[in-house]
Structures are given as structure tokens and as C-alpha cells.
N, C-alpha and C positions, 0 to 999 in steps of 0.2 A: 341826162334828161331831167327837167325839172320835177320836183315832187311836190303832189300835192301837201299842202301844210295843213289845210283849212280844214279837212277832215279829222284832225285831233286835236285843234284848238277849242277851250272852251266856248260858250257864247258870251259869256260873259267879257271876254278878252277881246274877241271878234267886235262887241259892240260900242270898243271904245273906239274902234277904228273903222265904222260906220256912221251916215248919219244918220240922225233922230228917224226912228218908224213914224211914218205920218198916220194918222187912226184912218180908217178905212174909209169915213167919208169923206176926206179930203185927202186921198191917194187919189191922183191925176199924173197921167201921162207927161212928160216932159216935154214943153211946150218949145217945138223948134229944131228935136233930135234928127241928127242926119251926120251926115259922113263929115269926116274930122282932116284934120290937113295932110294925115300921112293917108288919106284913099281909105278907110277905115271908119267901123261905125264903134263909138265907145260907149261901155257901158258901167257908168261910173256911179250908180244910185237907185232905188229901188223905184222910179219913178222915170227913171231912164229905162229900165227892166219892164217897165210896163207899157212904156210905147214904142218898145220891139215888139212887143206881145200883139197891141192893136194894129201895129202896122200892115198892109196892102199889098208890101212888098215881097216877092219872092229869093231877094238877097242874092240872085243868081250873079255868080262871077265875083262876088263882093264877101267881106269878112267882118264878123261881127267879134270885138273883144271886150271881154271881163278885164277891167280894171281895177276890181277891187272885189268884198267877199261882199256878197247881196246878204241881206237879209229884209224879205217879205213879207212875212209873220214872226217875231220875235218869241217863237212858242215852238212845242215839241209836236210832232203828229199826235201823240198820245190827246195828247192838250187840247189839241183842234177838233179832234175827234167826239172829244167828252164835252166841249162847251165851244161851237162856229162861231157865236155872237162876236161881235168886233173886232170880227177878220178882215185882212184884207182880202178880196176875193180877186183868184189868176183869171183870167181871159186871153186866151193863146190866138195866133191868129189865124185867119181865114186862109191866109194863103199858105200855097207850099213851099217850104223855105230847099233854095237849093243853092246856098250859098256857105262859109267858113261858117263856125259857132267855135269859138275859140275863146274856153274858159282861164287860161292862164297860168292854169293852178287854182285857181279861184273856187267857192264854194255859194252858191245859190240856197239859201235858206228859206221853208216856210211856207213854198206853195200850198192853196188852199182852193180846190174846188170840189165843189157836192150838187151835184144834179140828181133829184130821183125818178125822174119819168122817162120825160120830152126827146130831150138832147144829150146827148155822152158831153161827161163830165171835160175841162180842157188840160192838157196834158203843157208843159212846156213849148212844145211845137206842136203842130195839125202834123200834117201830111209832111213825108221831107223827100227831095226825088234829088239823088245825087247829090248826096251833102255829105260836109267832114262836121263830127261834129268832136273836140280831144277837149285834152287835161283839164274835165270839169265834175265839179260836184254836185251832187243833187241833192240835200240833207233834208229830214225834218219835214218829208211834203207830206199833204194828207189830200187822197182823188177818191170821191165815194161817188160812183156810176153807176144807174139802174139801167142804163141803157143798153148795155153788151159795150163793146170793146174801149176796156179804158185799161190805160198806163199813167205811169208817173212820166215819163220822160218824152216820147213821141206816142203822138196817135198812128199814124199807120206808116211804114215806108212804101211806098208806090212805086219805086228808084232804087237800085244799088246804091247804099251807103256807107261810109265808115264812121265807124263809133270805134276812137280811140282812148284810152286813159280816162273812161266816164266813170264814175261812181253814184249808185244810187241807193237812197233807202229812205223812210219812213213808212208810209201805210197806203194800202190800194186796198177800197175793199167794194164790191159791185155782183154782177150774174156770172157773165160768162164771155170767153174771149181776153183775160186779163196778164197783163205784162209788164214786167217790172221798168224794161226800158221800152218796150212796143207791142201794141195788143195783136195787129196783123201786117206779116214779112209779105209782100207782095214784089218786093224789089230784089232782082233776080239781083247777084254777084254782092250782096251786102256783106260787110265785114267788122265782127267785134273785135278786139287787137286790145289787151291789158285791159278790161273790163271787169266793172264787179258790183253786184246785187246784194245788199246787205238787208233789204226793207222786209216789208210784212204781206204778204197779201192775203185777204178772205174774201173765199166765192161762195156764193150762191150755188152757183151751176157749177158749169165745166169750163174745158179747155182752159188751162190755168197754166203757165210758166212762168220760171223765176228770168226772162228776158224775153221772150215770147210767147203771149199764145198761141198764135195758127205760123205756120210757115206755107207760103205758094209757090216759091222763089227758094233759090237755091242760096244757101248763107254757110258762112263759116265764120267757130267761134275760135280763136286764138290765147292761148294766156289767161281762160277768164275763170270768173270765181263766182259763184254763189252761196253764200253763208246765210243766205235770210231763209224764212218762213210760207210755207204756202199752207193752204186748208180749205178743203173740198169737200162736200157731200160725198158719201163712198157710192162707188160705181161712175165719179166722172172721171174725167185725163185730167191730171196733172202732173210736171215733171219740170224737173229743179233748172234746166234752161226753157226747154222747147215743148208746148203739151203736143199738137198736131204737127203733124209734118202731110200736109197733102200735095205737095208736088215740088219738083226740084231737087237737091238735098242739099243734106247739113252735115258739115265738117267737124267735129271737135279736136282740135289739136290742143294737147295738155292744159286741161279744159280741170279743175275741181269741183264737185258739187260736195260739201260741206255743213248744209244748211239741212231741214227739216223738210220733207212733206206729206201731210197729212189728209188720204182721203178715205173720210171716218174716221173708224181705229183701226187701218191698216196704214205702211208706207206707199206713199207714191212711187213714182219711177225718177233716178237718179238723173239723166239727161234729155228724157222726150219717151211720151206718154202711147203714141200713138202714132206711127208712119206706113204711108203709104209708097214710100220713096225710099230713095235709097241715104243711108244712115253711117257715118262712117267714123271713128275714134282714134287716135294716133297718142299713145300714154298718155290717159285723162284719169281721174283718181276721183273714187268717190267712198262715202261711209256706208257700208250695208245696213249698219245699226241705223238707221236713219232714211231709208230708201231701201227700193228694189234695184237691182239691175237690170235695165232694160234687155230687152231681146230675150231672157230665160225663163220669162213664163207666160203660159197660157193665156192672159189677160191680155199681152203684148199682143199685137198683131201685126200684118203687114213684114215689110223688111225690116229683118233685125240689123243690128248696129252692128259692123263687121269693124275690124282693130283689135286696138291692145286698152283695156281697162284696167287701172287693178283696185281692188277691192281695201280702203287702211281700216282695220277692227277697232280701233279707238275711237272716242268720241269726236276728235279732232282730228282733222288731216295734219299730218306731220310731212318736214322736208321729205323726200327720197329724192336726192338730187340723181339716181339713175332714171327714174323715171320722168322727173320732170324739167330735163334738159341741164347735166348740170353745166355745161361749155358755159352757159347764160346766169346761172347762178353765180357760179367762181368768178366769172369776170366782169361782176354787177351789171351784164347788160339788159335787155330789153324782154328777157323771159323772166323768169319765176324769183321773187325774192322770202323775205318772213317775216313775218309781225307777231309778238308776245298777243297774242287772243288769253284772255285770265291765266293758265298756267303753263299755257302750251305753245309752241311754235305753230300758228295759222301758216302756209304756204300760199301767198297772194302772189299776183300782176307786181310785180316789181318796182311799178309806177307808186305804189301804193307801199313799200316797203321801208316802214319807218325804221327798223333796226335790223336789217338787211342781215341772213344768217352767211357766212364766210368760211364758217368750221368745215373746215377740207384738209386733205393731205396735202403736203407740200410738197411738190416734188424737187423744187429746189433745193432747201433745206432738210428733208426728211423728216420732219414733223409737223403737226397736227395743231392750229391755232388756232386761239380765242380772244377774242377782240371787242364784242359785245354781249350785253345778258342772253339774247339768241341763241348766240354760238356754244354758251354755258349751259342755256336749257338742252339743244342739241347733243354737249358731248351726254350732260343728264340719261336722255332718250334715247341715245345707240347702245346698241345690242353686244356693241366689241368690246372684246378683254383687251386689247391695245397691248397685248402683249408685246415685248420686243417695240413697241412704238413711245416716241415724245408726243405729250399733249402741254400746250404752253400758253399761259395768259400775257396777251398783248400788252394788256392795258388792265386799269380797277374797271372792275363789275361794280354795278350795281340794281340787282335782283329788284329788290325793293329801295326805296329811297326814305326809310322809318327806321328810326329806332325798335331795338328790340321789344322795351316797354309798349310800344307805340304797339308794335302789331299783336303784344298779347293784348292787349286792353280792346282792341278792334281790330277784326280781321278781314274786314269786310275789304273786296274788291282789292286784294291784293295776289299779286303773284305767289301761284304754290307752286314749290319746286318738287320735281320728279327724278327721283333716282334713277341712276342704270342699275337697272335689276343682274347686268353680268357682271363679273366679279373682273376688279381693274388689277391688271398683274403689268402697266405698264409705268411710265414714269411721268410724272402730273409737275411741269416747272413751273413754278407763278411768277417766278423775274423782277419778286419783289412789291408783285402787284397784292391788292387786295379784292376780295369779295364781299360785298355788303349786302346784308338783305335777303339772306336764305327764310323761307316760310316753309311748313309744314306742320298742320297739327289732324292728327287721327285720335280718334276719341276709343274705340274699341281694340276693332275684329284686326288689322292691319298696322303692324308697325311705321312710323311715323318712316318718312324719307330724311335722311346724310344726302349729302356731299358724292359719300361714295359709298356704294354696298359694300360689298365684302373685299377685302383687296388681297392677294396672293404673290409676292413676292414683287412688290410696288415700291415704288420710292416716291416719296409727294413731299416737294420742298419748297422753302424762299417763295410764301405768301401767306396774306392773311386774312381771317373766312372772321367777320367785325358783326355785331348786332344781329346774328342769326336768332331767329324761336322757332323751336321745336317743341312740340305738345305729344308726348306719346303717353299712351295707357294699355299700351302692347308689350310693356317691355322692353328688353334692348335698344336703350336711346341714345345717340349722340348728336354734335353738331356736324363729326366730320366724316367719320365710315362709321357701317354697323358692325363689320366683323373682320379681326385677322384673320384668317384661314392658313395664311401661310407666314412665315416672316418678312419683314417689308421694315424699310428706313422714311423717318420721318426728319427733314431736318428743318433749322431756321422754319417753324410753322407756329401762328398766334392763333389763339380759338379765342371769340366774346361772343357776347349774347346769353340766350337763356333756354335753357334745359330743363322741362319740368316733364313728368311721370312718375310710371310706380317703382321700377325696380332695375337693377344693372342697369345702371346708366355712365354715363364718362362721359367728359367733355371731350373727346380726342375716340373714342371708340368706346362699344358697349363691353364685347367680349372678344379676348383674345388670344386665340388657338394657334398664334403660329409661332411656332420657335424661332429665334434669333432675331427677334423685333429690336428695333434701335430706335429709341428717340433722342435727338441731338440737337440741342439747344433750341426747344421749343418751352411755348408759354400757353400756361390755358388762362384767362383771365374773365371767365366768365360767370354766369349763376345756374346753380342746380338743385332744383327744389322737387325732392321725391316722397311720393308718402309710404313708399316700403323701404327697402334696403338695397344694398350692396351699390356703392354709390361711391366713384372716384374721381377727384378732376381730370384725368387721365383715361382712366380705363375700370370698368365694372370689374369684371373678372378676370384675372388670369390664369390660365392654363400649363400655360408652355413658358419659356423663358423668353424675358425683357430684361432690356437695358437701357435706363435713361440717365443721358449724361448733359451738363449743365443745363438742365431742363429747372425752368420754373412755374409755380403756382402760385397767384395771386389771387384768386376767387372766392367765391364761396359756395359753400356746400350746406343746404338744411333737408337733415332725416328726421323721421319721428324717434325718440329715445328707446334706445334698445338696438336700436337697427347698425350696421355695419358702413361707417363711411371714411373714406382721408383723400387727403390731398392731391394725391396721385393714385392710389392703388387700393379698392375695398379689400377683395375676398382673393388671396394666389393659394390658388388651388393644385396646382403642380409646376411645376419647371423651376425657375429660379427666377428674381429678383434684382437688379442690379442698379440704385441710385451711386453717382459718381456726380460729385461737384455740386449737389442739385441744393433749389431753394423752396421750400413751403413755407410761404406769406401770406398766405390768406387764410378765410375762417370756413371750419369745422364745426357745423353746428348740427350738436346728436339730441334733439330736444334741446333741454336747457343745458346739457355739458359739452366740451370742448369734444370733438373728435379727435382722428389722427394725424399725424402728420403727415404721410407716409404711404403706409398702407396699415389696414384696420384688423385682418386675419390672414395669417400663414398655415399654410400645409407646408410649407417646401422650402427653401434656403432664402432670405432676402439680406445681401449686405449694402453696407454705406459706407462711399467714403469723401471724407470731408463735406459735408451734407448741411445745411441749418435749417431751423427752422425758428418759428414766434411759439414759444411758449403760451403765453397772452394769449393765443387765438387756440389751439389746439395743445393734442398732449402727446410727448414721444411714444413712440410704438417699443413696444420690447420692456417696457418697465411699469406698465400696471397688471392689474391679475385680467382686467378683462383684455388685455390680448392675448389669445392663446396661439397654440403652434410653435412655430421654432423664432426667434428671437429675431430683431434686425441686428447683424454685426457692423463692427465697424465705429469708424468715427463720425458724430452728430455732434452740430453745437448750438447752443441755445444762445441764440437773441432778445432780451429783453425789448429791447427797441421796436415800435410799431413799419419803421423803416429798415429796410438791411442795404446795408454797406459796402462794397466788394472789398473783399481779402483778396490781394491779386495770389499769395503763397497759397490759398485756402481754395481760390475758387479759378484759376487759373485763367488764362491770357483769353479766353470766351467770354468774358463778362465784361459791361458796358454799364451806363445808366440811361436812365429814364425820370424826365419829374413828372413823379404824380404828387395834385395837389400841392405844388409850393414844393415840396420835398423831392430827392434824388431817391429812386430804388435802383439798384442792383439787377438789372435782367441780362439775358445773354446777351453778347453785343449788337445781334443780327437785327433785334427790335430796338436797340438805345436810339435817343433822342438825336438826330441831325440836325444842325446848327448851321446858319451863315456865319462862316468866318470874320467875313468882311463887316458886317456889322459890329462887330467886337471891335476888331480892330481900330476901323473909323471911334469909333467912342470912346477907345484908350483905355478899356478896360476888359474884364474875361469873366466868364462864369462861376459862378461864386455857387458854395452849396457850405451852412456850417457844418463846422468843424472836418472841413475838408479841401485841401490845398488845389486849385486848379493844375491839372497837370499836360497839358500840351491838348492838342487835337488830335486825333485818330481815325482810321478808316472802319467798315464794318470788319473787316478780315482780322483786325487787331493791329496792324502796321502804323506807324506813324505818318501823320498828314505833312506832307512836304509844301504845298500849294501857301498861295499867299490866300485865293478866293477860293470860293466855292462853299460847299455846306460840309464838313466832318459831324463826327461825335467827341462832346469832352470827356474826360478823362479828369479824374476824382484821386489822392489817396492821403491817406490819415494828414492831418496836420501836421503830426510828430515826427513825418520822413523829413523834412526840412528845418528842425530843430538845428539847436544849432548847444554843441558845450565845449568848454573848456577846458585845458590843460597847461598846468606850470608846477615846477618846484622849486626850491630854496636853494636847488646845485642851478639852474639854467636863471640866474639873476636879470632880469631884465627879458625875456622872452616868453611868448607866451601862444601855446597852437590851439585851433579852432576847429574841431572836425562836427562832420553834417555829413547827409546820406543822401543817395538816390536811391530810385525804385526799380533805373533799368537805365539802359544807354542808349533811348531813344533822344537823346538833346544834342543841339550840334555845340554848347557851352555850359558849363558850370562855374559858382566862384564864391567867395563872400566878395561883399562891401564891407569894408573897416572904415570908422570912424573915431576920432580920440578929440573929444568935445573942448576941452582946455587949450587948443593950438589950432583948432580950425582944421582939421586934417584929415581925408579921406582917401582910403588906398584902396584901389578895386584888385582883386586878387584873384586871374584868371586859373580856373583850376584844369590843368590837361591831364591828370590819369587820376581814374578811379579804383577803386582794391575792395576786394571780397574781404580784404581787412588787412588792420596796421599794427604794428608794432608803436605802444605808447605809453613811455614810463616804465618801461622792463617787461611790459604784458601783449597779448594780443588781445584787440579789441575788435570785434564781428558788431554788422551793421544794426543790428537789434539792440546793441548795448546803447549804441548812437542814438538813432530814431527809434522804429518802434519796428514790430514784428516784420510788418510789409520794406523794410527797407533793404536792398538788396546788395547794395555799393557803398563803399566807407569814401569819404573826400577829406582832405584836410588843406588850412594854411596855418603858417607862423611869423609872426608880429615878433622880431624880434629889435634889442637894442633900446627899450623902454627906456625914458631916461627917469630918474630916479623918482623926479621933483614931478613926474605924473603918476605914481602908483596910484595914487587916490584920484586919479582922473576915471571917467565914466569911459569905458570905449563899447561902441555900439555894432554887433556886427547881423548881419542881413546875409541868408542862401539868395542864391539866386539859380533858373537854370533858364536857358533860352530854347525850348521845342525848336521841332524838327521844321516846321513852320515859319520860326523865324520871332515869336511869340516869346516874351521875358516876362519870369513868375519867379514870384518872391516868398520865401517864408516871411514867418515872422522875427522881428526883431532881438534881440537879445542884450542887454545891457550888464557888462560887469567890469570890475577893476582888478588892477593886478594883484593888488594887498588880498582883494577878496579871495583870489583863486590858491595865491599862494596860502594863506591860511587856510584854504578847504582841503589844499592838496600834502599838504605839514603832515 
């Protein structure tokens, strides 16, 4: 089914794709408008729009199409409302139209009529007797009627009609008998089918529905929705479809009333005010907070509404895809879809469903997917611990489409996100994808909303939650849960964005009570600005015992001085501690002194091993007087460098890079940088980072990239693995061996290039076995002695047979290795003579 578009386009955008509004005194009818070659009448211009208006004809048997989006009045109801002058003024026609109105999709803008005596104001149509009228928009009209029965859309139906895929809204404001799409039902078998009232109405009097005033004729509403506004003198009928029902009856089948109405300062009635007839409901859903329910009280009279209602306690109707057909939900058809309304999933006409929510069980697969921000806000808003169940993101979110800067600076008309208040005990896969755009900010009484509330033996892995803000002054704040409760593994997961409140805050969780928590190669990279304490990029407090392994911190962190903050961990309160392989890179800022690395205070055990951190930005935990408790054990090393580097010995086969800013950082490999291959190659050259050798391509898993195309990750290590020195003595007269390292036996070749510059002569010297180490000159020599710590393999060749009369000749020799890819990387060069070596080696 085609969806309408035009009802979320701005007008601005709309109006480059219209023509010029003619000013009102020279809006004239379109001189010569009539049926087109395909048997059809088109209406292609606001001017064309008006002499269907004036026309005589009853359209019987005949179809009228929207070719493009109308606009009327180039102004808002609001607008027309407060200043009519140099309006174009509607005039609907005389006759009864009982022919197609086939809006296209299209969007009608602007209608403007105000009568206050004589004659009812004009409506889009008079009268309609047997007419279809579908997928049309009605936006921005403004009908002020002192006469009794006025609508925006049709004046009366006379006739069984269908109204399919309409959409109405701006303002009706008049006495009595008023309707959003028709002030009085006379035409028996009419039918609303995906319909939906979003406008305003204000009466004078009575009898006031958000689609009908009076009913005389028997109607059924199918699929529809009302979200708009009504407001009545107290003691008249009003009700969010239908105010009277005086004969025939009215059907609701999964029907929402959603909207307001107001007669005085009580509620109105949710579906129909007032029946004489008989009333009937089939799972229709409406706000109690906002309306009464018909039929249960006293003021109701007549036959009450028999069926199934249910009552949703929030402000907003949310999916219940039991209730509201999910066969038609799951299978995008022609029932019930959802649209983000400011923070919440609206449940609309389908027709109308710009980010259609999907979030279902799967029974093919056995798990639970997320595909759009909907489906996100949805899993948000259920009730389930998803225990024992997979929930998995299709595809990137994106909540908000802002930087995190952006939505603290202005928060206006952005989506706020809503926690699941139950605690997730099941397993959250993101497949790699990201989340962008979490909002949230509570100023008091009410902890801010995560990701996720409390989670209890959960696993949440492989995605990344980018330019989240969160504003708490509750306490316990994070981006991503508020509380372990239980132990839970977090893996390959990236936190950004920005964290500000008072106190126990984390980038990854506030506090956490569960024993046997794992974080495993996750990154917080985000900002945290608190103005009390206990403050970690990771986690506030700990309880019970963690464990994070090549996990990194790149962010930053600012407390006010005195207060308890580090990089990972404030305050561990009991359990145990455990940093394996891990990096803190970012800053610590306790007022004006450096923070922790690490974690800031111990009660309880915290070891480290092989761990680094930037000195430069914070200060190690366990070695000044204001850390107390029991010490960090273990090995930590200090980085001078505003950069860190990977030690594959130090930081093991998990780590990758990243450039930030021009520079390569060292993260776990799950976040390193993904490369096109092919563009490398086509350029005949490779990734370059100083003072660091390109070392092949790679997968995220750490394997080597075999492929010729595609995107990997590069692969970085010291410069000095591909060194290259020398060995000779005064016994091997004329001979002379060259040994060089590797890192590891990802390459499908290794070798030097010799050169011996006096004879023109280069020998490439294919190396096939490498050694944890050699016997050279009576010694063993291990690959450290060779290159540098990271080098894992000792390689050699020998230049033997030198003749005499080139001792003093330059011989040049070059590593080389060829990746698993197919890819040739070279150290650097090296230049020495035989005289030289033999006299270093005497």
C-alpha cells in the first residue's frame, strides 16, 4: 500500500514542489477543468482544486485524482485563525459528490472557511451519497461555523460511504453538531477503514465528535485513530469518535482514541457520548487518563457499548500487538502499524506508519528483532525479562539524529527514551550494529532512563550505543544499564556521548551488585561530568566481584576536588577486582589534579595484569597516600605517550587500532579501524602510522585477511621487528649472515633483499624456516636481541664468498614479508660493509 508522505514533509520542502500561492484575489477557478485522456478528472494546482470545489457536478461513476500535494493557504490553522485577511477563501460545492476522491497519497493544505451567522461554514465536500473517498490528507484547515453542523472534511453523508486512508487535522471551531471528518452520519452502511483525526475542535454547544457528531445510520469505524483535541461546555456530549448515536449502529473494530476531551473540567467519553442504538467494540483501546469510558457511568445513557475495550494507563497508547491485531502488524498489512509520537510508540492505521514497529518473536529463528527506532523504543517499553530469549539489532538505530553536544545544548522536540523498568536476564546481540541518539534527562525526583535497567545474568554484546546524553540529578547514572543485580558478560561493546549528574555514575553502569560480571574487550569513550563523587568510566561502584579484560578507556572524567573518580572503577566496595590486558587513555579530572587510572578506592582485592595507563592524564592507584584500602597488585606500565601503541606480548592477540585524529590508538580489535583493501592496493601502497611497520591485514577475530578485496583491519608493530644486523668473524673470511624477526607466521613469505652496490648485484633471499632462535657465533640469540620485545621469530640468511677487493663495498640489505593477503612490506633499509662488521665483531 502506498503511504502517505506528505503528512511529515515540511512545508517548506512541499513548497518547492508546488506552484506559486496566487493571493486570494486573484485565485480563480481553472478555466476549462474536465476529464483527462485516461477518463479521469486531475488535479494538479490549487486553482484546479477550486473548480472541483465550484463545480455542479455530482462525479457519479467518475474519479477525481490528486496529482500532486495542494496547498491553499500557505499558513498554519493556528495562523488563519489569529489573522483571515489575505486568505484564500474554500467554497465547496452545491452538489453531492458521489463519485472516486482519490488523494494519491497526496496532502491538501490550508483550507480556510469562517462563516458566522447565515450559512454553515464549507467543508471540503457538501453532501457525499456513495462515494470512496482514500489515501488523502487534509492538513492545516481552519472551519469556524456559527451555524450548527460544520466539519473539516465533509458536510453531511446522506449515502453509505467509505472513507479509506484519510487523514485530518488542523482546527474546527463553531456551536454544535461538529466533526472532525462529518458533522451528521445519515448514510446508512458508511465505513472508516485506516482513518485518522489528529486536529482541534472547540464548541460552543454540544454534540461534538472527533469523526462525527450525530450518527442516524448505521457506521463502522475500522483501524482508526484519534489523537486530536475536543472541548465542550460541561453538561454537553462529546466523544473522541462519535458524540450521538440516535439510530442504526456503530461498529468500532480496533478503533484507538488517544487524544483529549474536554467537557469543562471533566473528561469526555472515549468513543460516543450518547446512544440510543446499539454500540458495539471488538479490541479498541483507549486512555482513561484522558476520557471516560463509555457505558460505566451514569451520565452515559441509552445502550451501552458491548465488546472488548481495554483501558492503556499511560499517557500514550503504546503497541499491544494482542490486542490490536498482531497477524496485521507482523505482516505489515493493512491493520495497525507505529509511529515515534515525541517519546513513545503512537499505535496508528498502518497507512500512516512511517517507522512501522516489527519487534516480534520469531518463530523461525527463535529470537526477538530490532530493525528500526520503534522496535527499540518497544523492546524499551516491555514488561519482559527476556529471560532464556535472544533480542538482536538488524540494522544501526538511530533514536535521535544529534550529536550528544547538540541535545544537551537543546532539548527541545527530541525523542526521550524509556527504559524497561524489568530487569533484562536475557541476551541483547547488536551484530555489530550501532545505536545513536539515546535522550534522557530528569532533573530531580526520578532517575534518569539506560538502555537497560537492571540486568541479571544478561549478556549484551557486538554493538555500539554513540552520542547518547543522559542528565541525571537522581543519582545512579549511566548510558548503558542502571544496575547489576546479578553477573552478566558484556562483550565487544562501545559507550559515547555524555554523562552528567551528581553522584555514582559509570559510563557502562551506575552500580554493580552482581558477582562474576565480565567485561571483555569493551570501550567507554565518552564524557562524564559530575558534581559529587564516586564516578567511573565503567562503573560507580562495586560490590561483588568484576572482571575486565582488554577493556579500554579513552574518555573523560571531571569531579569536583576531593571527590572519588578513575577510569574504570571509583569506589570497590566488596568482591574483587580484576583488570587483565586493560588500557586507561583518557583523563581524570579531580578539580585541577589528575585522577585514577583504574579505580580510585578499595575495600577488597583489585589485581592487574599487564595493564597501561597515560601517566600525563591520571595518576596510578596503589602508590599515593590518598588511595586507601588494599593496593592494586600486579603489573601496570606507564606510557608517557599521549598515544598507546599495542604490545602484542603485553596486550595480547585482542587488540587492533584505531586513528584518532591523525594518530593510531590501540583499542580492542572488535572497534579497530576497517579498511578497503583494494584501495591500498590499486595505489601501490599500505597504511602507514610512525614509527610503526605495516603489518598485513587482519580480521576482527585476530586471524589473518586472506582475500585480495574487501575491507580488514591494519595491523601495526614496532619498527624495530624488521630490523635487520649483522654477523661475521675473522675465522668465516669472506661470509657474512643477516638475521631479522617476525611477530608471528601470519605471512605466506619472508626474506632479505641483498644488494652489493660496486658490481651492480642484487640477490633476493627467500627465507622458509623461522626459529624461536639461532645458534650465532657460539651463542644463542632470542628474537628480542634481534628486533625488539614484540618480535617472536628469529629469520636469517648468508652472503657468503665475498671476494676480497669488495670489503669496502656498501652492501644494502632490506626485510621484507608478503601477508596472508598477498601484500609485500618492507623494513627498513640497512647499509654496512664487511670490514665494518668484521672489525665490530674482532
Amino acid at each position: 500500500m502506498k503511504k502517505i508522505l506528505g503528512i511529515l514533509l515540511s512545508i517548506a520542502i512541499v513548497a518547492a514542489f508546488v506552484p506559486a500561492i496566487i493571493p486570494a484575489s486573484a485565485l480563480e477557478a481553472t478555466s476549462g477543468w474536465g476529464v483527462g485522456a485516461d477518463g479521469k478528472y486531475h488535479v494538479t494546482s490549487a486553482t484546479d482544486l477550486l473548480a472541483f470545489g465550484q463545480s455542479a457536478s455530482d462525479f457519479a461513476g467518475q474519479t477525481v485524482v490528486l496529482d500532486a500535494d495542494i496547498v491553499f493557504n500557505d499558513m498554519t490553522a493556528a495562523e488563519m485563525k489569529a489573522d483571515g485577511t489575505g486568505v484564500n477563501v474554500w467554497t465547496q460545492s452545491a452538489a453531492t459528490f458521489s463519485g472516486t476522491f482519490d488523494g494519491q497519497g497526496h496532502f491538501i493544505k490550508g483550507l480556510y472557511s469562517k462563516v458566522d451567522a447565515s450559512a454553515p461554514a464549507s467543508c471540503l465536500f457538501g453532501d457525499v451519497n456513495g462515494a470512496v473517498i482514500k489515501d488523502l490528507s487534509l492538513i492545516e484547515s481552519y472551519v469556524y461555523n456559527w451555524h450548527w453542523l460544520g466539519s473539516g472534511l465533509v458536510s453531511k453523508i446522506s449515502y453509505g460511504s467509505r472513507f479509506e486512508n484519510v487523514y485530518v487535522s488542523g482546527i474546527l471551531e463553531g456551536r454544535s453538531y461538529l466533526g472532525g471528518f462529518c458533522n451528521l452520519l445519515e448514510g446508512d452502511g458508511t465505513q472508516f477503514v485506516n482513518c485518522w483525526f489528529d486536529g482541534s475542535i472547540i464548541s460552543a454547544e454540544s454534540t461534538v465528535g472527533g469523526f462525527a457528531g450525530q450518527v442516524d445510520k448505521s457506521v463502522v469505524f475500522v483501524d482508526c485513530l484519534n489523537t486530536g483535541s475536543i472541548s465542550v461546555p460541561a453538561g454537553s456530549n462529546a466523544g473522541g469518535f462519535v458524540s450521538n448515536v440516535e439510530g442504526g449502529s456503530v461498529d468500532f473494530i480496533r478503533c484507538v482514541f488517544a487524544g483529549t476531551v474536554a467537557v469543562g473540567s471533566a473528561n469526555g467519553w472515549a468513543f460516543c457520548a450518547k446512544a440510543n442504538s446499539l454500540v458495539t467494540s471488538d479490541g479498541s483501546v483507549y486512555d482513561p487518563s484522558k476520557c471516560a469510558e463509555d457505558g460505566n457511568s451514569a451520565s452515559y445513557y441509552g445502550t451501552s457499548i458491548s465488546g472488548t475495550r481495554y483501558a492503556v494507563s499511560a499517557d500514550q497508547v503504546y503497541t499491544e500487538t494482542s490486542t490490536l491485531d498482531s497477524a496485521s502488524v507482523a505482516d505489515g498489512g493493512d491493520g495497525w502499524g507505529n509511529r515515534i509520537s515525541g517519546s513513545r510508540i503512537l499505535a496508528v492505521p498502518s497507512f500512516f506508519a512511517t517507522d512501522k514497529v516489527s519487534f516480534a518473536y520469531n518463530s523461525a529463528d527463535g529470537k526477538w528483532h530490532i530493525a528500526c527506532a520503534s522496535d527499540l523504543l518497544a523492546f524499551g517499553l516491555s514488561a519482559s525479562d527476556f529471560a532464556g530469549q535472544t533480542v538482536v539489532l538488524d540494522a544501526d538505530i538511530v533514536f535521535n539524529d544529534k550529536t550528544a553536544d547538540e541535545m544537551k545544548a537543546d532539548g527541545t522536540g527530541l525523542n526521550e527514551w524509556v527504559q524497561n523498568t524489568a530487569t533484562f536476564s536475557g541476551t541483547f546481540d547488536g551484530q555489530g550494529h550501532s545505536i545513536k541518539g539515546l535522550y534522557s534527562k530528569k532533573d530531580s525526583s526520578a532517575p534518569a532512563s539506560c538502555l537497560f535497567s537492571d540486568v541479571n545474568g544478561a549478556v549484551i554484546k557486538d554493538f555500539c550505543l554513540t552520542e547518547s546524553y543522559v542528565y541525571n540529578w537522581h543519582w545512579l547514572g549511566s548510558g548503558l544499564v542502571s544496575k547489576f543485580s546479578y553477573g552478566s558478560r558484556f562483550e565487544n561493546v562501545y559507550v559515547s556521548g555524555i554523562l552528567e549528574g551528581r553522584s555514582y555514575l559509570g559510563g557502562f553502569c551506575n552500580l554493580a551488585e552482581g558477582d562474576g560480571t565480565q567485561f571483555i574487550n569493551c570501550w567507554f569513550d565518552g564524557t562524564i561530568i559530575s558534581a559529587e563523587s564516586t564516578v567511573g568510566g565503567y562503573v560507580g561502584q562495586v560490590d561483588k566481584s568484576v572482571t575486565f579484560t582488554d577493556c579500554l578507556f579513552s574518555g573523560s572524567i571531571s569531579v569536583p576536588a576531593g571527590s572519588n573518580a578513575a577510569g574504570f572503577v571509583s569506589n570497590v566496595e566488596g568482591g574483587s577486582v580484576d583488570f587483565i590486558r586493560c588500557v586507561s587513555a583518557g583523563g581524570v579530572a579531580v578539580g585541577s589534579a589528575n585522577g585514577w587510572a583504574f579505580c580510585a578506592k578499595s575495600n577488597s582485592l583489585v589485581t592487574s595484569d599487564n595493564c597501561w595507563y597515560i601517566a600525563s592524564r591520571c595518576a596510578e592507584n596503589g602508590d599515593s597516600a590518598s588511595y586507601y584500602g588494599t593496593s592494586i597488585s600486579g603489573t601496570r606500565y606507564s606510557m608517557s605517550a599521549d598515544s598507546l601503541y599495542s604490545a602484542a606480548a603485553s596486550l595480547g592477540s585482542a587488540w587492533g587500532y584505531r586513528s584518532v585524529g591523525g594518530s593510531w590508538i590501540s583499542v580492542p580489535v572488535y572497534f579497530a579501524d576497517s579498511l578497503l583493501v583494494d584501495t591500498y592496493k590499486a595505489s601501490g601502497t599500505a597504511p602507514a602510522e610512525t614509527g610503526k611497520v605495516f603489518a598485513g591485514w587482519y580480521l576482527p577475530d585476530g586471524t589473518a585477511f586472506t582475500g585480495s578485496t574487501g575491507s580488514a583491519i591494519p595491523r601495526f608493530v614496532d619498527e624495530n621487528v624488521m630490523s635487520v644486523k649483522a654477523q661475521a668473524s675473522a675465522t668465516e673470511a669472506g661470509n657474512l649472515r643477516f638475521l631479522s624477526t617476525v611477530d608471528c607466521l601470519d605471512y605466506t613469505e619472508a626474506g632479505f633483499i641483498i644488494r652489493v652496490d660496486a658490481i651492480d648485484w642484487t640477490y633476493t633471499k627467500q627465507i622458509t624456516n623461522v626459529y624461536r632462535s639461532v645458534n650465532a657465533a657460539g651463542s644463542t640469540v632470542y628474537p628480542s636481541q634481534v628486533g625488539c620485545d614484540d618480535s617472536a621469530f628469529i629469520t636469517f640468511a648468508k652472503l657468503t664468498g665475498i671476494p676480497d677487493a669488495y670489503y669496502d663495498s656498501d652492501i644494502t640489505v632490506t626485510t621484507y614479508w608478503v601477508t596472508a593477503d598477498g601484500t609485500t612490506v618492507t623494513g627498513a633499509t640497512r647499509t654496512v660493509t664487511y670490514n665494518q662488521i668484521v672489525a665490530l665483531s674482532a
